[in-house]
Every structure is written in C-alpha cells, then in structure tokens.
C-alpha positions in Angstrom: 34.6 -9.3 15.2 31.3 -7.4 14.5 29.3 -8.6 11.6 28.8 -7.4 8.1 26.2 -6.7 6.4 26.7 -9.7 4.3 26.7 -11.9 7.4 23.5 -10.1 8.7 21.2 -10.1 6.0 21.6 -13.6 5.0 20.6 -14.9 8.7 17.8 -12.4 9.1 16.3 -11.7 5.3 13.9 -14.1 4.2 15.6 -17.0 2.4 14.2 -16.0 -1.4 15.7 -12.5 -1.1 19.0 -13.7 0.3 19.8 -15.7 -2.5 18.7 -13.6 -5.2 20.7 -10.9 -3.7 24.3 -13.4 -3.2 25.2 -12.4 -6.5 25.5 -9.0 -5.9 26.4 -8.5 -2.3 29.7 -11.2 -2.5 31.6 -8.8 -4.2 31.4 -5.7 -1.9 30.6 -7.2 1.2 33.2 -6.0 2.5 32.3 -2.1 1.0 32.8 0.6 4.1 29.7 2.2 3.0 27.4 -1.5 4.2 29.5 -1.4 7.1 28.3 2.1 8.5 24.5 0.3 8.0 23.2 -0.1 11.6 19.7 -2.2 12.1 17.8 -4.7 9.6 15.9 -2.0 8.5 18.5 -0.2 7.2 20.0 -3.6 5.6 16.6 -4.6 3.9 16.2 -1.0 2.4 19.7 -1.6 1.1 19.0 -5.3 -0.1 15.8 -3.7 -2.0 17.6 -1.1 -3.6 20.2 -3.4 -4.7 18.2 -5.4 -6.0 16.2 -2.9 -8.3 17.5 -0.8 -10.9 15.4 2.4 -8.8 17.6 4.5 -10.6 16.8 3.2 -14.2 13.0 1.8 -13.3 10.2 4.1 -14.3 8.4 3.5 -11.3 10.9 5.2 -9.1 9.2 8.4 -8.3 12.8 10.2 -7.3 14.7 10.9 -4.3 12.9 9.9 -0.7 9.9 9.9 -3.0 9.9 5.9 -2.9 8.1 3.6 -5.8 4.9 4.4 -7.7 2.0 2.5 -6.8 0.5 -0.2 -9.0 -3.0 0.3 -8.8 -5.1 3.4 -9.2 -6.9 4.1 -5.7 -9.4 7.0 -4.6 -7.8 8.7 -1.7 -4.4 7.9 -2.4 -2.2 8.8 -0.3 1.0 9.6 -2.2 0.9 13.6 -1.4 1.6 12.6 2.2 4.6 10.8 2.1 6.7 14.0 2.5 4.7 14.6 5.8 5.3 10.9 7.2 8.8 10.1 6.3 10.3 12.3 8.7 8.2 10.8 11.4 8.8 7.3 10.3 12.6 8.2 9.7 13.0 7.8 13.7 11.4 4.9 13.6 12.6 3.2 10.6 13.8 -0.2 12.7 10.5 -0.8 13.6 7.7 -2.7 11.9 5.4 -0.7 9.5 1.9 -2.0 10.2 -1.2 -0.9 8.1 -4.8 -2.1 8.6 -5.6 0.0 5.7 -3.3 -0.4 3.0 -5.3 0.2 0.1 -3.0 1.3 -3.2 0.1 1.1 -0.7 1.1 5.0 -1.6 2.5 4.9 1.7 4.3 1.8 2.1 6.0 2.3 -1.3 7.0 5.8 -0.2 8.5 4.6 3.2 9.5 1.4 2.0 10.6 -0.6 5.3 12.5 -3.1 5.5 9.7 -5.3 7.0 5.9 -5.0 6.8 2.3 -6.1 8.1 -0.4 -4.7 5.1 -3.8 -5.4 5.2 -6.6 -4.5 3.9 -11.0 -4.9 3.9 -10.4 -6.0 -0.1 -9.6 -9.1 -1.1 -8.7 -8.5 -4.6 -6.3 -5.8 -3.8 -4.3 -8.3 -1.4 -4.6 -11.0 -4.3 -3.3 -9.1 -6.5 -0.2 -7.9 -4.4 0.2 -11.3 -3.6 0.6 -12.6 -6.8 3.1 -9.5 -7.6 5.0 -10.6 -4.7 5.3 -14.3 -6.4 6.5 -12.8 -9.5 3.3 -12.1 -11.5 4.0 -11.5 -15.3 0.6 -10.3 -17.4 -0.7 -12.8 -20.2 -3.8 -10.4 -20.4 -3.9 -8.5 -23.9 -5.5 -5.4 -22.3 -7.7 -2.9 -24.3 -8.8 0.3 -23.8 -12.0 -0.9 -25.4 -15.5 -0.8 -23.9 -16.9 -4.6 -25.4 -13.4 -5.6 -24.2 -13.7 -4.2 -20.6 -17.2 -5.1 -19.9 -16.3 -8.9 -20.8 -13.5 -8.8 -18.5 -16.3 -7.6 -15.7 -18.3 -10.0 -16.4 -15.2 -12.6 -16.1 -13.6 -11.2 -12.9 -17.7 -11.4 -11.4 -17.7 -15.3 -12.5 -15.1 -15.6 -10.5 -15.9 -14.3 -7.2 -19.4 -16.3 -7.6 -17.2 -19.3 -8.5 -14.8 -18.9 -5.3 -12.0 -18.6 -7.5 -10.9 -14.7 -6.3 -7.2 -15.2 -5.5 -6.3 -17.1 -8.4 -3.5 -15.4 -11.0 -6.6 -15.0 -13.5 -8.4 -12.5 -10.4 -5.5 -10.9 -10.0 -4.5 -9.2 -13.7 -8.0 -9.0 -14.3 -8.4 -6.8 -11.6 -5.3 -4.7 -12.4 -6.8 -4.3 -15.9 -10.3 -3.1 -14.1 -8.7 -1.0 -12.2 -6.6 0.8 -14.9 -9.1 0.9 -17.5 -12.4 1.3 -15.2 -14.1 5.0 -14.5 -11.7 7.2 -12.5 -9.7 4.5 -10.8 -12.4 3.7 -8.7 -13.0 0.1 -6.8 -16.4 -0.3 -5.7 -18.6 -3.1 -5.1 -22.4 -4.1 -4.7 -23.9 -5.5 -1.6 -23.7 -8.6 -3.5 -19.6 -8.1 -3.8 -19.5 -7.8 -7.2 -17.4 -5.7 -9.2 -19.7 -2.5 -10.5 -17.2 0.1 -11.7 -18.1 1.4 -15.4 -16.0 1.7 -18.4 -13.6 4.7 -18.0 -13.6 6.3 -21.2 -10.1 7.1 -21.1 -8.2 8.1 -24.9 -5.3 6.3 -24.1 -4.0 4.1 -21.4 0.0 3.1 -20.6 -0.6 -0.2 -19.6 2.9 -1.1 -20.4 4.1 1.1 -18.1 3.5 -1.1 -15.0 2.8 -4.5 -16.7 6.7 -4.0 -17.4 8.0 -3.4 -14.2 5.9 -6.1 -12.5 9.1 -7.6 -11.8 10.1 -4.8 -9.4 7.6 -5.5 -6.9 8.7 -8.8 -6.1 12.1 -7.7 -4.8 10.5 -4.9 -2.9 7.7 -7.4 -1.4 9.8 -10.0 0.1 10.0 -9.1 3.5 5.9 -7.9 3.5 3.0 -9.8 4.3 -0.5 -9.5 3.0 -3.2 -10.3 4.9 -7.6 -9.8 4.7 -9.3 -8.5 7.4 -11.1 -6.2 9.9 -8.8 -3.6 11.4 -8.8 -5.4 14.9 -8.1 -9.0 13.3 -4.4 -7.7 12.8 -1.5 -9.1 14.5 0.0 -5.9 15.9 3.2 -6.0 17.8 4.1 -3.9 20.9 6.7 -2.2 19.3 4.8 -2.2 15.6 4.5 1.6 13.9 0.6 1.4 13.4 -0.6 3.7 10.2 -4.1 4.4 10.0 -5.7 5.6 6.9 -9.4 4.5 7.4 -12.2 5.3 5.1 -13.1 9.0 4.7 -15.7 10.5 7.7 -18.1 11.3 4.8 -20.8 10.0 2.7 -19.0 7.9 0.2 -17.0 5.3 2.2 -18.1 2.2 0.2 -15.2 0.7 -1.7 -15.7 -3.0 -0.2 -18.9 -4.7 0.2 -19.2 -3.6 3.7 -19.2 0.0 5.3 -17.5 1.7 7.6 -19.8 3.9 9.9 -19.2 6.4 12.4 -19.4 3.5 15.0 -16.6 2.0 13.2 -14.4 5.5 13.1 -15.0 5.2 17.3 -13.8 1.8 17.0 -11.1 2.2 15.0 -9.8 5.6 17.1 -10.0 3.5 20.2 -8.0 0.5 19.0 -5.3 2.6 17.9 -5.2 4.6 21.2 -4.3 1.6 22.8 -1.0 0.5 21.0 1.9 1.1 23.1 4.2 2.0 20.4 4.2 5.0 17.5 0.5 6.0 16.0 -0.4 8.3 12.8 -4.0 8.5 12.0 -5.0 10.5 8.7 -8.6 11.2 8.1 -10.6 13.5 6.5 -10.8 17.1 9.6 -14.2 17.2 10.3 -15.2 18.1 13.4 -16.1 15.0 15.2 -13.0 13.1 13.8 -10.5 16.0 15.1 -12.7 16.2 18.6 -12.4 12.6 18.8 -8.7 12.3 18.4 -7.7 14.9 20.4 -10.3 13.1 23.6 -7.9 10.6 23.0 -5.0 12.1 23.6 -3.1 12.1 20.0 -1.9 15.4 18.8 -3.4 16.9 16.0 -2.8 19.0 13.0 -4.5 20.3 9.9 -2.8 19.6 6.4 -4.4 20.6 2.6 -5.2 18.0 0.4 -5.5 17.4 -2.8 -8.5 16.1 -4.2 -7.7 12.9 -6.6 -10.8 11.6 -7.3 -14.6 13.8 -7.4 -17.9 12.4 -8.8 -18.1 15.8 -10.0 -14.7 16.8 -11.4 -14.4 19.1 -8.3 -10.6 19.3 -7.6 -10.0 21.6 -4.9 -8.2 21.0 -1.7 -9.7 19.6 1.3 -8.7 19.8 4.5 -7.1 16.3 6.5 -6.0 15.6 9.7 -2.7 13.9 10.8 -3.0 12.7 14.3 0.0 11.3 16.1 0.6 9.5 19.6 3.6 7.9 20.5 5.7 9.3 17.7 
C-alpha cells in the first residue's frame, strides 16, 4: 500500500513541524486531494500552508505571490518572483540554495519545502533565526528620533560586546531596519551600524510584529547560516540562486566589499554546479559578457528601482542568467 501524506511527512519533516501540524493533518489524512501530492516538496509546501492562516494573514501577498518579507532591504527582489517561479516550478523537489539571501523576497515568494539561506550579514541571519524559534517583540518601538538613535547606540554595544545573535540584536535590528533612512543596512569599516534616522510620518510596526508567529511555521525546514559565498554547503542536485551585490559603486551593506574580483569569483563558482543556476545582477556590460563566456543564457529584464540616494525611481535594466535550468 503506497503511503499517505500523513505517513510521509511525519518520517521526513523535521520533528517540531510534525507535531505541530498532527492536529490538523489526523483528520484528513486520508483527503484525495494530499493523496494526488507527489515529492516532499510538494508535502512541506502543503504542511506550511496548513499550518498558516495565508488566506487570513496580512503578510500573504496573494496567489503564487508567496509571503511578504520581514525586513526592508535595498535591492529587493520581490518584482522578480513572477520571472523565477516558473523556472523553479520544474524544479520544486529540489533544494533552494541562496548564498545571498538578503530580505529573502525570493525565498518567501518560492517558498520550498526545504532550504539552505545564507548570507555576508550576521544580524540579518540572527534575526531570522530568532523568528524561526518563535520570536515575539518586547520592544516598544517609536517612530521617534531620541528613541532611534538610543536604540543605535544599543544594538552598536552589542556587537562591540560579542553579544550580536542574542534575542535583544535581533528586534533591535528589525526596529533599525524599519524605522532607519530608506530601509537601508549599512555598516562602517568598523562593523557598526551607521544608518540615520528615517524621518518617516508614520510607521506600521504592528503589521509584522503581529505576524512574527507566521515565520516560524514557514522556517522549519530552512537553515540559516553566515558566510562567504564559497563557504556554502551546496549539493549536486541543490537549485543555486544568486543575487550578488549590484556591479556598481554602492555595494557596501556589510563590513566587507564585494569587488569586481569577487563578481569573477562568484560567476565561476556558480558555473561549476552540476545542477540548475539563475544569476540576477545588475546588465552591465562586463557582467552580461561574463556570463555569457560562461556559458549561461542570458536575458535582459526592467527593473524597478526601490531604493536611490537621490529619489531617482526609474527602471534599470537587470540581467537573469540561467544554466542548468
């Protein structure tokens, strides 16, 4: 007798999931419509939506749209989605890797069953990490300039006091983030937290702080890790997304910088994974010319402009490269 969905998720789903979700899955286990589910992909993605209210949740963005992100982050990657999910559609059994998760647009927009995220920023990966164990805010946020300066100065004692991944780090920096100038997350040589005040007239903080809770159900089966693009654990059969720092001036949002040496680097590691590649990047010249010597295929897409020093929002051009797809 071939087994149900009940059967497979609760030998294959990590352990916390699986119980959280008995309640719910007992009494239509048996449902024709889990039965047609083929792959653990297929059953996580079910799992995750069972266990969220998506429908009800305001951080469900709508149909195929996935969940909105938690953090504010220049270059987000949100508008892309629609361009990636039928790509990652054929490939939805597989294992989403990013060495470049930043605001996760993308990963809440595909949401896979299973996931590898990592990112150059620790306090980004802190603070996912502490959604994924259920983080609840205890910070009384302010869209106040004394107030948010304070918190700066707090969230800097911290790092100098190797205390960046405890649950204090982790809402401050959501609160930076939401109330700080444009979104923006940038740090001095020195790795401290320099973003001014944002001047905003009114932030929802609510709106997320609320739905915290969502996260964790969505997060179970990812991992979070810190690290240098060629430090991740990547899988033969892994689908790698790439969404490295812009081939322009500003490319500064951790303490280190990713030059053109690095872009070489980076094109050249992901060349050699066996399995299916994207690559977005800002189209310049040298990044298309260098993608295409490598044998991915290319094309052009417009882009929105989220976030300009100087309020410019016109389109820019990208590039989506593929190999292996």
């Amino acid at each position: 007798m071939p087994e149900t969905f009940f059967d497979q998720f609760t030998k294959r789903a990590p352990l916390s999931l699986a119980d959280e979700l008995m309640d719910k899955v007992i009494p239509v286990k048996h449902n024709q419509a889990f039965s047609k589910l083929v792959g653990f992909g297929d059953l996580m993605a079910a799992a995750q939506k069972l266990l969220r209210p998506a429908d009800k949740s305001r951080l469900n963005l709508g149909e195929g749209l996935g969940i909105r992100p938690p953090l504010k982050w220049a270059g987000g990657k949100r508008w892309l989605v629609p361009h990636l999910k039928p790509i990652w559609d054929k490939h939805k059994e597989r294992r989403l890797v990013e060495p470049f998760s930043g605001g996760l647009a993308v990963a809440l927009g595909l949401l896979p069953g299973d996931a590898l995220l990592s990112d150059i920023n620790p306090h980004a990966i802190n603070f996912y990490r502490w959604l994924k164990r259920g983080l609840t805010n205890k910070l009384a946020m302010q869209n106040d300039e004394d107030f948010y300066y304070q918190c700066r100065t707090r969230f800097n004692e911290l790092i100098k006091a190797d205390k960046a991944t405890t649950r204090e780090a982790a809402e401050l920096f959501y609160y930076l983030n939401r109330t700080g100038y444009n979104g923006l997350c940038r740090f001095n040589k020195g790795g401290e937290f320099n973003v001014p005040f944002g001047r905003y007239k009114s932030i929802n903080y609510e709106l997320y702080t609320s739905e915290f809770k969502s996260y964790k159900a969505i997060f179970a089966n990812w991992q979070f890790v810190v690290g240098d693009f060629e430090a991740v654990d990547v899988r033969p059969g892994d689908f790698l997304y790439a969404d490295p720092p812009y081939d322009v001036e500003f490319t500064q949002y951790a303490k280190e910088v990713f030059a053109w040496e690095d872009q070489v680097r980076l094109a050249e590691w992901l060349a050699k994974h066996p399995g299916p590649v994207v690559l977005s990047n800002q189209a310049t010249k040298r990044i298309v010319a260098l993608y295409k010597k490598l044998g991915f295929k290319t094309r052009l897409l417009d882009a929105p402009r989220r976030i300009s020093c100087t309020g410019d929002r016109t389109r820019a051009v990208e590039v989506l490269a593929t190999r292996g797809v």
